[in-house]
C-alpha positions in Angstrom: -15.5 12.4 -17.7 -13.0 10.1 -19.8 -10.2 8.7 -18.2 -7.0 7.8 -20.3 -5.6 4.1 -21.5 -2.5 4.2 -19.0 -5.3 4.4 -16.4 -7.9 2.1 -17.3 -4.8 -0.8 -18.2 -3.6 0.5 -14.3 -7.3 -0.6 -13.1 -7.5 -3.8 -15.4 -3.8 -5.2 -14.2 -4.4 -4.2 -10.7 -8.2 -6.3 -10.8 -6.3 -9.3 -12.2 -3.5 -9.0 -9.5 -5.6 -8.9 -6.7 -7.9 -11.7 -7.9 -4.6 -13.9 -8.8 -3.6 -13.5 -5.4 -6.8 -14.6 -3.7 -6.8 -17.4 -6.2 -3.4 -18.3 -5.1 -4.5 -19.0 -1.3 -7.4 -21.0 -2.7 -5.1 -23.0 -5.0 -2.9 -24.0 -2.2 -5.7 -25.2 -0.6 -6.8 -27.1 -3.4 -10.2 -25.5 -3.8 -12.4 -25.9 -6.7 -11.7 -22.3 -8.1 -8.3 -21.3 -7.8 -5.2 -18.2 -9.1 -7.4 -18.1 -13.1 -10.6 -18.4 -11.8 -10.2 -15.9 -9.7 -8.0 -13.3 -11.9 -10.2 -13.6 -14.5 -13.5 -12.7 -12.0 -11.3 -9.7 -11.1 -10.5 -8.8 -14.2 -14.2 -9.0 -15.5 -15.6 -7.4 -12.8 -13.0 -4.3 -13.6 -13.2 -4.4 -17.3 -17.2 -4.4 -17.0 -17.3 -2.0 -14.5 -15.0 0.7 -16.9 -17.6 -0.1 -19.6 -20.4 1.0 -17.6 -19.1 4.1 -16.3 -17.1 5.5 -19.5 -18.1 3.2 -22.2 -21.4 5.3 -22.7 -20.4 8.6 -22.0 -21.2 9.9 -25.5 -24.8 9.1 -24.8 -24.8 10.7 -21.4 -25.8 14.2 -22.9 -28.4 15.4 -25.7 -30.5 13.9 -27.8 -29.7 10.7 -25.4 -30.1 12.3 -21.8 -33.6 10.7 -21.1 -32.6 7.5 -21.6 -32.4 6.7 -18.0 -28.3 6.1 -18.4 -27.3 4.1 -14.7 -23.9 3.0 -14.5 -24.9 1.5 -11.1 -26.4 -0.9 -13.0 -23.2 -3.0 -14.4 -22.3 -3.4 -10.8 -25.5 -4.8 -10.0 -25.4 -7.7 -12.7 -21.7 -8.2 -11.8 -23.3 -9.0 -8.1 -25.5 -11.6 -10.0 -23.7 -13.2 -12.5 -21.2 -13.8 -10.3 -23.5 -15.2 -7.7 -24.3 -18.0 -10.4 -20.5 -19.0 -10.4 -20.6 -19.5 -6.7 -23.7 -21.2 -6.3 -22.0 -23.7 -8.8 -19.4 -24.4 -6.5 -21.1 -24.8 -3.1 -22.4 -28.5 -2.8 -23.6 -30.8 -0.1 -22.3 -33.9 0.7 -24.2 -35.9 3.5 -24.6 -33.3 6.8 -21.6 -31.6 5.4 -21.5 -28.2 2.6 -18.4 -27.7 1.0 -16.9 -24.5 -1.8 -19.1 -22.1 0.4 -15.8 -19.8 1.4 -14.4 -20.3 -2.1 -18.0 -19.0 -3.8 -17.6 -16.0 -1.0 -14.0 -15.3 -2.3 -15.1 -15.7 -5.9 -17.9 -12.6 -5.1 -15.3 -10.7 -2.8 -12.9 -10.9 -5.9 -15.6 -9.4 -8.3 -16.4 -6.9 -5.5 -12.9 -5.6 -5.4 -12.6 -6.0 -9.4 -15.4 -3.2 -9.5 -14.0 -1.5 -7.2 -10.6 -1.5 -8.8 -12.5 -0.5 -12.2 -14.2 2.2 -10.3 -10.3 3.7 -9.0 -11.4 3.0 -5.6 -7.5 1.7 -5.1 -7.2 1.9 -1.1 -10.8 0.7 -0.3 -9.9 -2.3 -3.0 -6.8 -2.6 -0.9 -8.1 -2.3 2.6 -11.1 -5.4 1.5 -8.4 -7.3 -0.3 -6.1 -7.4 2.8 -9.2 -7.8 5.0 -10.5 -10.4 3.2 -7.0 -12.5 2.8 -7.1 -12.7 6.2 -10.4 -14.0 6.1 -9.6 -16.4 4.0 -6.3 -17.8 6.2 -8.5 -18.3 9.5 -8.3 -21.5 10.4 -11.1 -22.9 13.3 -8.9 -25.9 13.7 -5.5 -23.8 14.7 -8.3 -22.5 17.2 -9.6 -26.0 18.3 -12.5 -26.0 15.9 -13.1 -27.7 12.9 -11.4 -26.7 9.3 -13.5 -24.1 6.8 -13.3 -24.5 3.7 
């Protein structure tokens, strides 16, 4: 079924909000991707998720209904393309790997982007807050060493 404009711009904005923010913590830890990086995966993620699911709703029913329509499968190449940004920011220098929590919070920001898209608003909400929190442990304000 079709949704309205006021609700699919409610679904982009919120995508781009919610990645912004993450960005932000990562900017103020000066991490390779930062507030646009992020935004913009979350916006993405939403705006091709909306396409998938009511972009091709024309073609859902006859003469087109046998051709194997999946929206499922936007989300799935959001998972991969997406993996491709963050495997370009995880590196190795000597014994050490660095940009491995900011490639996980480049995927968790597409994750939540689809989600957003899909008008999942309080799961989106309850894996952005969790994963915020993720992001502000800190091993070294527990004796450890710093993540990154």
């Amino acid at each position: 079924m079709p949704i309205d404009e006021k609700q699919i711009a409610l679904r982009l904005v919120l995508a781009f909000l919610v990645g912004a923010v993450i960005g932000a913590e990562r900017k103020i830890r000066h991490k390779p991707a930062g507030l646009r990086t992020h935004a913009l995966v979350g916006l993405g993620a939403a705006l091709f998720t909306i396409i998938g699911v009511y972009g091709f709703f024309e073609f859902s029913g006859a003469p087109y209904y046998r051709t194997n329509m999946d929206p499922a499968r936007i989300a799935a190449q959001i998972v991969v393309g997406v993996g491709f940004i963050g495997g370009g920011l995880i590196f190795k220098e000597e014994n050490k790997v660095q940009g491995l929590t900011t490639a996980a919070s480049v995927w968790l920001t597409a994750g939540l982007g689809t989600a957003l898209g899909m008008g999942m608003f309080v799961t989106a909400l309850v894996a952005a807050v969790l994963g915020f929190i993720g992001l502000r442990l800190n091993l070294k304000s527990l004796g450890g060493e710093e993540s990154n």
